[in-house]
C-alpha positions as CSV (number, residue, x, y, z in Angstrom):
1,X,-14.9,-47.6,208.5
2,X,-13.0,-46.3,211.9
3,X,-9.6,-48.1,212.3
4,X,-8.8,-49.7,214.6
5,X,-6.9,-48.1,217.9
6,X,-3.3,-50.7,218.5
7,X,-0.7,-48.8,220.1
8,X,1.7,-51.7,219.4
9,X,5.5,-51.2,220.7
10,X,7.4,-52.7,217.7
11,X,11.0,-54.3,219.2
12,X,13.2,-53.1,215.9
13,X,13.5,-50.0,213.8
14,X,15.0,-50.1,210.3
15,X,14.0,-46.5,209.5
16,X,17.6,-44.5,210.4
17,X,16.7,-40.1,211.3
18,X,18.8,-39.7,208.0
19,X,15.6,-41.0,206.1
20,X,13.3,-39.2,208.5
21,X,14.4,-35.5,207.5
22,X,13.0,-34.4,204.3
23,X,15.3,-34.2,201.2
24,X,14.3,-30.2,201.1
25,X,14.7,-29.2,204.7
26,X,16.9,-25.6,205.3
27,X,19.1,-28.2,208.1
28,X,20.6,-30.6,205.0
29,X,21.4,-27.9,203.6
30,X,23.6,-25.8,206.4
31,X,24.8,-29.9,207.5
32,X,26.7,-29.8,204.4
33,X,28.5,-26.4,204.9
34,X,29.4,-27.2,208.0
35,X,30.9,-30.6,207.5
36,X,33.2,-29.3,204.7
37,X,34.5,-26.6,208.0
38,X,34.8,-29.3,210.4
39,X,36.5,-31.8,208.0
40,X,39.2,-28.4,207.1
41,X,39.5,-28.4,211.4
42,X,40.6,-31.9,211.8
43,X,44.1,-31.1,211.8
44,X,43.0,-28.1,214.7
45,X,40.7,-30.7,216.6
46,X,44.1,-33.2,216.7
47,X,45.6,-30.5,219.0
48,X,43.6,-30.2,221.5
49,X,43.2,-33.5,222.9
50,X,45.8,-36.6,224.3
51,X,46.5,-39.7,223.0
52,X,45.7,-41.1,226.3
53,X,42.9,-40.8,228.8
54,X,39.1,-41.1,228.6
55,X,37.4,-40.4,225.2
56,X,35.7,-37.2,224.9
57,X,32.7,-35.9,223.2
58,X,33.4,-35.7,219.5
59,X,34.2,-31.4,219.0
60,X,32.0,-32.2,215.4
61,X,29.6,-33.4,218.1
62,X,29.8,-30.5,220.1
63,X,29.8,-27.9,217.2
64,X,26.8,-29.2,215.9
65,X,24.9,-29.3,219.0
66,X,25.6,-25.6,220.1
67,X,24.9,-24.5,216.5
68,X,21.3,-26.2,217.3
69,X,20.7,-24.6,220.3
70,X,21.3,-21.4,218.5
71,X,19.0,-21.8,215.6
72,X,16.3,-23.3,217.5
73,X,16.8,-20.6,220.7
74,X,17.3,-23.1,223.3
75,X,17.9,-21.9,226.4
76,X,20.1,-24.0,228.5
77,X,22.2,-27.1,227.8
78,X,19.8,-29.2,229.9
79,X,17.0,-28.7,227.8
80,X,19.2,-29.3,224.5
81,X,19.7,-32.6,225.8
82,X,16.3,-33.2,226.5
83,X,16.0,-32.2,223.0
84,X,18.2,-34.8,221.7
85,X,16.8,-37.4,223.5
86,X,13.6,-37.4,221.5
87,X,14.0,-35.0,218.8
88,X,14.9,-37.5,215.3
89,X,16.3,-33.9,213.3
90,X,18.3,-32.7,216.2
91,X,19.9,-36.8,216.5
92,X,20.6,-36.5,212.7
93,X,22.4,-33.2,212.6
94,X,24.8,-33.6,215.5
95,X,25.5,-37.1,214.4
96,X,23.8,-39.8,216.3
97,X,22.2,-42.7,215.7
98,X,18.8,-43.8,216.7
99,X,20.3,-45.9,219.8
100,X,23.1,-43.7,221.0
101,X,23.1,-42.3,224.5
102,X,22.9,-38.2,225.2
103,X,25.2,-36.9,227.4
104,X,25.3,-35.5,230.8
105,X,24.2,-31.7,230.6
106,X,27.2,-31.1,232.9
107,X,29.7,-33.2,231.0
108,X,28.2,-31.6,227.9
109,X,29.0,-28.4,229.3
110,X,33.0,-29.3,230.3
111,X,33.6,-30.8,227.0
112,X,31.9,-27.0,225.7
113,X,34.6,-25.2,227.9
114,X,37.5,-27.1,226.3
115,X,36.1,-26.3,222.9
116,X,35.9,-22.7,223.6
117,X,39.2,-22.6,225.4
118,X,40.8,-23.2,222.4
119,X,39.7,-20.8,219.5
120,X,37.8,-23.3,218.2
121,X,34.9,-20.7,217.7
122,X,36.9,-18.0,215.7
123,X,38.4,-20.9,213.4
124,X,35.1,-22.3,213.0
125,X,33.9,-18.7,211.7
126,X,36.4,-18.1,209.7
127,X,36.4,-21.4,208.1
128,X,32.7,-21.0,207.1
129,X,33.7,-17.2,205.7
130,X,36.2,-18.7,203.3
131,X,33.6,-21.4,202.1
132,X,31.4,-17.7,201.5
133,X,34.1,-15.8,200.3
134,X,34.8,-19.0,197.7
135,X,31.5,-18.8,196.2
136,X,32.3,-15.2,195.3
137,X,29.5,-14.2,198.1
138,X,31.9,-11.8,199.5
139,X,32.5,-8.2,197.7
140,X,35.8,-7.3,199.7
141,X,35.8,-3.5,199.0
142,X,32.2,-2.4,201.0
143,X,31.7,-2.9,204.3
144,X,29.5,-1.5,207.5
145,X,30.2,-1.4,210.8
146,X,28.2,-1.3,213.7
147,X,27.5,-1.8,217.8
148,X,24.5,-2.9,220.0
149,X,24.2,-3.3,223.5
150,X,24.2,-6.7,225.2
151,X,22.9,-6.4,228.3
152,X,25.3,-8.9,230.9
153,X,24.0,-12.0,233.2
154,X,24.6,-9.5,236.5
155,X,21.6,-7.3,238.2
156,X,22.0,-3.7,239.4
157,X,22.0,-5.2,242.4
158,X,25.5,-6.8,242.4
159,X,27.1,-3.4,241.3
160,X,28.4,-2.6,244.6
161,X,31.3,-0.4,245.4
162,X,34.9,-1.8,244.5
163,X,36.3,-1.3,248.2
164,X,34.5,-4.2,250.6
165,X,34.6,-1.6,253.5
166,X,32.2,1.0,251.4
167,X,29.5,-1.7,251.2
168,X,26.3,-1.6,253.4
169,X,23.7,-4.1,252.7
170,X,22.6,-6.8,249.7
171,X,23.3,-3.8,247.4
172,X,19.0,-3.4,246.5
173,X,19.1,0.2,247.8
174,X,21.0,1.7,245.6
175,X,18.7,4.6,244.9
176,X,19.6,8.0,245.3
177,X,23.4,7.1,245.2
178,X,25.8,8.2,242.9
179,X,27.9,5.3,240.9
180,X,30.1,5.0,238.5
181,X,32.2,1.9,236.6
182,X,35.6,4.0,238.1
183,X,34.2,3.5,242.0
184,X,31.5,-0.1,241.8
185,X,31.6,-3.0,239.8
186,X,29.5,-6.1,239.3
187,X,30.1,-8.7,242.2
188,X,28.9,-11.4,239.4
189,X,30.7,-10.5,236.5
190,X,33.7,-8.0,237.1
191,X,34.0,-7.8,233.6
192,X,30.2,-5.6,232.7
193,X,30.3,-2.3,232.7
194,X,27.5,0.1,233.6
195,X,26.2,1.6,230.5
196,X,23.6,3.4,228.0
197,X,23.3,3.0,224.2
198,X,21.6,6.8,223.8
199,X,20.5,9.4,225.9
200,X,17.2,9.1,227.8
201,X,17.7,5.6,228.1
202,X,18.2,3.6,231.8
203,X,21.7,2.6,232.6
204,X,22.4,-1.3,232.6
205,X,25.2,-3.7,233.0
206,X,26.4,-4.7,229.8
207,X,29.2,-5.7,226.7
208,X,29.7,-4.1,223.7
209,X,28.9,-5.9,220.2
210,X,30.2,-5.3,217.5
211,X,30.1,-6.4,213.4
212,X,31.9,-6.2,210.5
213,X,28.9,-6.6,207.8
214,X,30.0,-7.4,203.5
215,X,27.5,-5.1,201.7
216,X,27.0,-7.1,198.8
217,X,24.8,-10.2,200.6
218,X,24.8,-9.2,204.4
219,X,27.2,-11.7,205.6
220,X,29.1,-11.1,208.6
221,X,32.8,-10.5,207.6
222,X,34.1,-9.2,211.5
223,X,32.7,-9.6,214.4
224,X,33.7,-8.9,218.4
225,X,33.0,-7.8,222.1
226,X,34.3,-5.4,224.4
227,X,33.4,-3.9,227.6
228,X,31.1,-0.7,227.1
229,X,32.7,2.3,227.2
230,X,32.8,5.7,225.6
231,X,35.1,4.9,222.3
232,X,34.5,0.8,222.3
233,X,32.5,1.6,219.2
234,X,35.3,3.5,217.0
235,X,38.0,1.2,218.1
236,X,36.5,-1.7,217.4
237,X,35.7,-0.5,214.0
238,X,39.5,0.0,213.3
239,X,40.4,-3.1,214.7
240,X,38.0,-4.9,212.2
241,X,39.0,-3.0,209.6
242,X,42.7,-4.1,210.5
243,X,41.9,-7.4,210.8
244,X,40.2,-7.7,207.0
245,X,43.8,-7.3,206.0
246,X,45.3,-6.5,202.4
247,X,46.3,-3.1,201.0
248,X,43.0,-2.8,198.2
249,X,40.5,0.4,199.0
250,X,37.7,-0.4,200.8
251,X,34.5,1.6,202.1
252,X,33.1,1.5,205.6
253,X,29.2,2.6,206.5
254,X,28.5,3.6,209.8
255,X,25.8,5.7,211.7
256,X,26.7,9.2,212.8
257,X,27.8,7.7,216.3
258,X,31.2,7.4,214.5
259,X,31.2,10.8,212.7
260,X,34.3,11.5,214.8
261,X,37.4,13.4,213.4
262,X,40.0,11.1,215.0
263,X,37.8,7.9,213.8
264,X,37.5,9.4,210.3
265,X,41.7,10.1,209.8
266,X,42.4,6.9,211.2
267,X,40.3,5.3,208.4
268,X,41.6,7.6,205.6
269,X,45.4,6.8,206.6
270,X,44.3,3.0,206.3
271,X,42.9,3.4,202.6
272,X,39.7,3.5,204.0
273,X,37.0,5.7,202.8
274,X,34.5,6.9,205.7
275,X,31.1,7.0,204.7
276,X,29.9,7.6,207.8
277,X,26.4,9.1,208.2
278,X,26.9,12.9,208.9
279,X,26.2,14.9,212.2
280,X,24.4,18.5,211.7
281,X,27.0,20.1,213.4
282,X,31.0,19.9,213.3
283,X,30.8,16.7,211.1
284,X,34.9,15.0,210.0
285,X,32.8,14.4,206.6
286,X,32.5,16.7,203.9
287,X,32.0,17.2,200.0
288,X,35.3,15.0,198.9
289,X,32.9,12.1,200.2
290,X,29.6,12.7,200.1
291,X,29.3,13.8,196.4
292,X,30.2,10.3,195.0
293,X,27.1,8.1,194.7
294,X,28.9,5.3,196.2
295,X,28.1,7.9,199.7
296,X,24.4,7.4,199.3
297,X,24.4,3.7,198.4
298,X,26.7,3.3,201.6
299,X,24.4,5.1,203.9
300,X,21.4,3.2,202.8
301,X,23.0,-0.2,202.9
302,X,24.1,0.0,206.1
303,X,20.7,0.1,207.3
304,X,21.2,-4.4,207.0
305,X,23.0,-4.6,210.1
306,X,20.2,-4.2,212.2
307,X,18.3,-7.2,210.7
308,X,21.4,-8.6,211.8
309,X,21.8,-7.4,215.7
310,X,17.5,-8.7,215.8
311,X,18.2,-12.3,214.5
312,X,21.3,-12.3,216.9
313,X,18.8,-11.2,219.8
314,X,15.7,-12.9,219.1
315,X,16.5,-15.8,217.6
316,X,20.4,-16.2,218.9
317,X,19.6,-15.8,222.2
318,X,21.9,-12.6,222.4
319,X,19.9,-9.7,224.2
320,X,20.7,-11.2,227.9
321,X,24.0,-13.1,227.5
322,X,24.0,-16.2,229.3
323,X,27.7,-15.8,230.4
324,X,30.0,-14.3,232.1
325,X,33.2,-12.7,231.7
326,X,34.3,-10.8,228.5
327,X,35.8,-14.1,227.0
328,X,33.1,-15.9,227.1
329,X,30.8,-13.8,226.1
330,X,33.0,-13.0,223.3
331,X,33.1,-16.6,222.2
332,X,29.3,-17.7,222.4
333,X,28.9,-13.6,220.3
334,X,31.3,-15.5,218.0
335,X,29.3,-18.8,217.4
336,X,26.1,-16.8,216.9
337,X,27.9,-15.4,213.8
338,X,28.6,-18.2,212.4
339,X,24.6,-19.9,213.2
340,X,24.0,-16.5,211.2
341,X,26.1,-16.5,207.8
342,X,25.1,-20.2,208.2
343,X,21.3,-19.2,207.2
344,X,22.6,-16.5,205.4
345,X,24.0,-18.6,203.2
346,X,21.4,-21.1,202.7
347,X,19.3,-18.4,201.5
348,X,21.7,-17.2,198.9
349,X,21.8,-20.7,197.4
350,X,25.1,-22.1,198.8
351,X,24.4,-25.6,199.5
């Protein structure tokens, strides 16, 4: 017997989205990490707001809501909020109830800026890395380091020499000329430099990215941007590796892009041994290193960082940054390592 078609309006709902989401689904599981980091924050969250004035969007609020645009590659605030207005998962992670009010996608936006403005981002990350590191998910003594190329929100066009009077045009021929990062620079985002990852590839405006990756489970233990130049690569490394802190032995993978005699000292006179992949010729590594097993585990383990530069591109919307200016790039780089160990460690069980 055929039912009957009644597309009835009811007036009251007593179903909240909390019942809607399935007791198994991979979101309940990542809201509980995060909750425990935002409830540590609470004290960091006090500081950045006054007693007096206008409320603001909730910072959990916010958190929550860029960590969804991340997982489920959004691409704009506009359509997040679109998102939210419909979407019963997306209400119940961020918080809101089945008859609250989205925002404004430009007041949404403002109330991001203030959040980023104030290292909420890198506190966020490392506040989710100590909930890893306490469920012994981090090994502490074997690392990889790597970089990949994030191409900046600036066309070849707006790379136009630096002194006003040299410019002819909208910048669109630019064939034939010769430039360089010391003589133009990006009308649109001063900050992107004119670069290539290897040779044979075509020069683009882009940042630097670069991670700090824990051997044992593939979590990201370092992460940060730079402008691309010629030695971002081997100085970010060392700043990582500073960063990690305490006096223990540790080992660091890399590809033979940082089989570099300086790079390699500076390592050894930090109690850090290099395995870095060797070059054929004139390598900094040599028997002392490569005989112990621990070399070829190193070598082969490294490999996981690039599984970890595609989910950042694909899925965390990474390849084309949609900002501009090293800071901010920097900060949305940072939030996309956290959306990352965040899955990470839903796989491993941490709940």
């Amino acid at each position: 017997m055929r039912g009957a078609k009644v597309e009835t309006q009811g007036l009251f709902s007593y179903v909240s989205p909390e019942q809607r989401v399935p007791q198994d689904h991979p979101l309940r599981a990542i809201r509980a990490i995060v909750d425990r980091s935002l409830a540590e924050m609470d004290s960091h969250f006090s500081t950045m707001y006054s007693t007096y004035g206008r409320p603001s969007i909730p910072p959990e609020f916010l958190l929550r809501a860029l960590l969804l645009q991340v997982f489920y590659s959004i691409r704009s605030e506009r359509q997040l909020m679109e998102q939210l207005n419909y979407n019963l998962l997306f209400r119940w992670f961020v918080g809101l109830g089945m008859d609250d009010d989205v925002w404004v996608p430009t007041v949404f936006t403002k109330n991001r800026d203030r959040l980023l403005d104030h290292g909420t981002v890198r506190e966020f990350f490392r506040s989710v890395l100590e909930q890893a590191r306490g469920q012994n998910l981090l090994s502490e003594e074997h690392f990889s380091v790597d970089g990949t190329l994030l191409e900046a929100w600036a066309s070849q066009k707006s790379f136009r020499p630096k002194d006003p009077e040299d410019r002819e045009g909208d910048g669109s021929d630019f064939r034939g000329q010769s430039r360089s990062n010391e003589t133009h620079a990006s009308v649109t985002d001063p900050d992107a430099r004119l670069y290539k990852k290897a040779p044979g590839e075509a020069s683009r405006l882009a940042y630097l990215g670069h991670v700090l990756m824990d051997n044992r489970h593939g979590l990201i233990a370092g992460e940060q941007v730079t402008t691309a130049d010629g030695t971002a690569e081997v100085d970010a490394a060392v700043q990582l590796v500073d960063d990690l802190g305490g006096n223990q032995r540790i080992t660091l993978g890399a590809d033979k892009g940082y089989d570099r005699h300086g790079f390699v000292q500076n390592l050894r006179d930090r109690n850090v041994t290099p395995h870095v992949a060797r070059k054929r010729k004139g390598s900094a590594i040599d028997a002392r290193t490569t005989r112990h097993r621990g070399y070829a585990m190193s070598i082969h383990v490294r490999r996981r960082i690039e599984s970890i530069f595609g989910w950042m591109k694909t899925v965390g919307g990474m390849r084309k940054t949609r900002f501009r200016g090293l800071e901010r790039v920097g900060l949305h780089f940072s939030l996309v390592t956290v959306a990352y160990n965040l899955v990470r460690m839903v796989r491993l069980g941490v709940a």
